[in-house]
Structure formats: C-alpha cells, structure tokens
N, C-alpha and C positions, 0 to 999 in steps of 0.2 A: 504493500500500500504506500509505505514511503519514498520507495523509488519511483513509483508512477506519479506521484502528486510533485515529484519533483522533474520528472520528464512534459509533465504538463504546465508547471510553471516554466523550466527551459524551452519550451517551443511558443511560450506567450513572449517570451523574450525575443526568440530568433525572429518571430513572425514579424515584431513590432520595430525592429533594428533595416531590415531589410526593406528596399523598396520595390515592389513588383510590378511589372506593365500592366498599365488596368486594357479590361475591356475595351473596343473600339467603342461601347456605346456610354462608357463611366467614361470617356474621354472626350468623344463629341457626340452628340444626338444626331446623328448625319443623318441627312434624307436623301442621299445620295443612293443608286443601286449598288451594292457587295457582293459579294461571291460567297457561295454557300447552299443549301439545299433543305427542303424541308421533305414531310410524311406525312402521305393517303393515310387515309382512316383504315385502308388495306393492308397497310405497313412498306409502302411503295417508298423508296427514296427515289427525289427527282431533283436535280440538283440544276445550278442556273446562275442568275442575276437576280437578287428580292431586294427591296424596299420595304424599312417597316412603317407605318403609319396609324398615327393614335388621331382621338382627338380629343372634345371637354365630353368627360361622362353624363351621361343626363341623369335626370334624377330617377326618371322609370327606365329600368332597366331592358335592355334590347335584347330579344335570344338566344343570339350568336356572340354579344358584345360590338365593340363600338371599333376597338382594332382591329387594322387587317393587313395585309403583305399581299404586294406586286409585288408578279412572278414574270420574269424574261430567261427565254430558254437562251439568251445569245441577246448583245448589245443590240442588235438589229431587229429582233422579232418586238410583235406587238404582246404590251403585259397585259395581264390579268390579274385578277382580282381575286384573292384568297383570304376564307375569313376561319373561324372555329368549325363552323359548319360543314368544313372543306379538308383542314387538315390536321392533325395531332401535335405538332411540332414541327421547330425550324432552326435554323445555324446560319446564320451569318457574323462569319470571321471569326473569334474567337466565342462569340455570345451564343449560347441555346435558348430558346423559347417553349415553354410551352402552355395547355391550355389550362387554366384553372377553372373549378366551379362553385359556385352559392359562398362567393364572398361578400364582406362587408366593410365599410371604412365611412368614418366622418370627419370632413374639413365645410367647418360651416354649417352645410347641410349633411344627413345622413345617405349614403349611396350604396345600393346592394346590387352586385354583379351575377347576373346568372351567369356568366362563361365569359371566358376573354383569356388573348395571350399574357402573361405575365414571362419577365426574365428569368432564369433560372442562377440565384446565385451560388447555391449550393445544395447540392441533395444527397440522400441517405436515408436514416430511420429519423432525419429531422431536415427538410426540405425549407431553402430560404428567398422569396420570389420578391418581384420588385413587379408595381403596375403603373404604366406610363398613362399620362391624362395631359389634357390642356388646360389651362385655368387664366380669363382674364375678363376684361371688361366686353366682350363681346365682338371688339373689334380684331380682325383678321390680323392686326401689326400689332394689336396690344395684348397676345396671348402668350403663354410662357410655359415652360414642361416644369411639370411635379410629377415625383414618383412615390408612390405607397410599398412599403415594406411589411411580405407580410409572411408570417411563419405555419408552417404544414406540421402535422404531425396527427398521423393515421387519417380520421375523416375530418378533425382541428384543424380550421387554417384562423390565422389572427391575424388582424392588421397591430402590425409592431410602432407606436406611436415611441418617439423620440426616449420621453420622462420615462414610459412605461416598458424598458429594453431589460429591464432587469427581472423587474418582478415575474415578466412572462416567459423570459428565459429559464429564471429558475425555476416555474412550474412546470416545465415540459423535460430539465435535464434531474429531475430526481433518479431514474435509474440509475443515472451515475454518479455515485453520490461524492467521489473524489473530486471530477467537477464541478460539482454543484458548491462544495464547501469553500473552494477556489473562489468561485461568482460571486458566493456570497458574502466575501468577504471585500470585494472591488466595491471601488466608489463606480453610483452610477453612470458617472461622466468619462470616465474607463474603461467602460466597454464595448470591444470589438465583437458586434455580433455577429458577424462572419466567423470569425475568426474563432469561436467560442462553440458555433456549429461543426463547424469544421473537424474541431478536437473530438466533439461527440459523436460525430457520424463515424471518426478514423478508429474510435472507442469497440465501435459494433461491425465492426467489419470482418469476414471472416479471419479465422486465424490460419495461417499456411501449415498446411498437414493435416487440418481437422477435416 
C-alpha cells in the first residue's frame, strides 16, 4: 500500500513537471477540414476530410443533438453532412469523438441533451468528455465556444462544474481508496482532473499474465 501511494504521488509529480502537446482542438477550435475518419453504426471505418461543427444549445433538446461533422472523401469531393443519427464516433488528428446520451448541464439556464458528440478526454472504468456549444448575444460575430466537462461512470454521467471537481471526483474514485485518500487531501484548486482519471483508469487495467 505504501509503495503505491507513493508511485501515485510520483506520477502526480512527473505528470505536473512535464509539458505535453495538447490536442489540435485544446489548441485551436479550427473549423478548418483534418484528416481522420469516423464509424457506421455498422462499425464501418471511413476515413477522409471532417469538419466539426457545434452551435448555441437550445433549450428543448433536438434528437440527434445540435453537433454534427462534414465529411469529404478527398479535398475535391462534395461534403456531407453527419450527425449522431448517422455515426458512433470520429478522429480527427489526434482528438476522438464520441456520442453521449441523456445529459444535463446549467449555465444560466438549465439544458438537457438527448445525444450529441462530446470529446473524449479520457476513458476506462471512468470516462472524461468535454461538450462544445456557442454562447452569445445572438449575433453571428458576437458568439464564442464554451465547453462543459463532464464525467461517465457506468450509466452516471455528471457535468463537472469548476468549484464542484473535487467533491464529484471523490464520489466516483472510492474503489480506490489509495487515491481517493491522495484527492482528499489536495486543495481544490489543485486538481488535475484528467490527470486524477487517468491514474484510476491505469489502477483497473488489466494486469499482464492474468
């Protein structure tokens, strides 16, 4: 027990020392077309040119969601139009996508998602998704990207509010209670919640020979 809890504070250290190349999309919101490929609800890979595209959530929630991705098989061909309805997931560049369902988040107003793409920033036995929206005064120049962060775990998904990274973390990593007594002892302006998933996903992973 003491060696691990000290392998876990060592990799809170090396992780926080180190600086990593972020995602093309934690670096620019490009609306440009990438290189990468998504999947049929058949489990078809098709790979291409995509574009992703959000916009302001509305308050009554749409079907399918409000996100969607243009697809070009080739710089030349004419795109189309891919929504949840269509595919399971997608990759462009380093980033994966996929679909979530019956979420909920409040900024302002309260807003509930039957389905839409969210980011995948981490996954395992505790899945860490980011939901891209538009938010502003209505006007086409006066609008601006917000992402919601929100955490999975079995048929639990939460939207992870800033203040509230602690308290929701530690409800969800009590199985492991080495990190959890680590979490609990960080101030909550300290914590990397990636970075704290990541540990507990790499916790439950198979063991090599079992």
């Amino acid at each position: 027990m003491r060696l691990l809890r000290k392998a876990i504070i060592f990799f809170n250290i090396i992780f926080s020392c180190f600086l990593f190349s972020q995602p093309i999309f934690a670096q620019q919101l490009s609306r440009k077309y990438l290189p990468g490929h998504y999947y049929t609800k058949q489990g078809e890979k098709v790979s291409g040119l995509l574009k992703f595209n959000y916009t302001s959530t509305p308050l009554k929630p749409k079907p399918y969601g409000t996100c969607s991705v243009s697809f070009k098989s080739d710089k030349n061909a004419s795109k189309i139009k891919l929504t949840t309805e269509d595919i399971t997931s997608f990759v462009m560049g380093q980033d994966s996508f996929t679909v979530a369902k019956d979420f909920d988040f409040r900024h302002i107003f309260y807003f509930k998602i039957t389905q839409d793409f969210v980011q995948v920033l981490s996954s395992g036995k505790i899945s860490l998704y980011r939901y891209y929206a538009l938010m502003g005064s209505g006007s086409k120049f006066g609008k601006s990207t917000v992402t919601y962060t929100f955490l999975k775990k079995g048929l639990d998904i939460v939207h992870v509010r800033e203040k509230e990274t602690k308290d929701i973390l530690l409800k969800h990593i009590k199985d492991f209670p080495e990190l959890h007594n680590i979490v609990s002892q960080m101030n909550k302006e300290g914590i990397n919640l990636k970075k704290q998933i990541e540990l507990y996903n790499a916790h439950f992973l198979p063991k090599a020979g079992i």
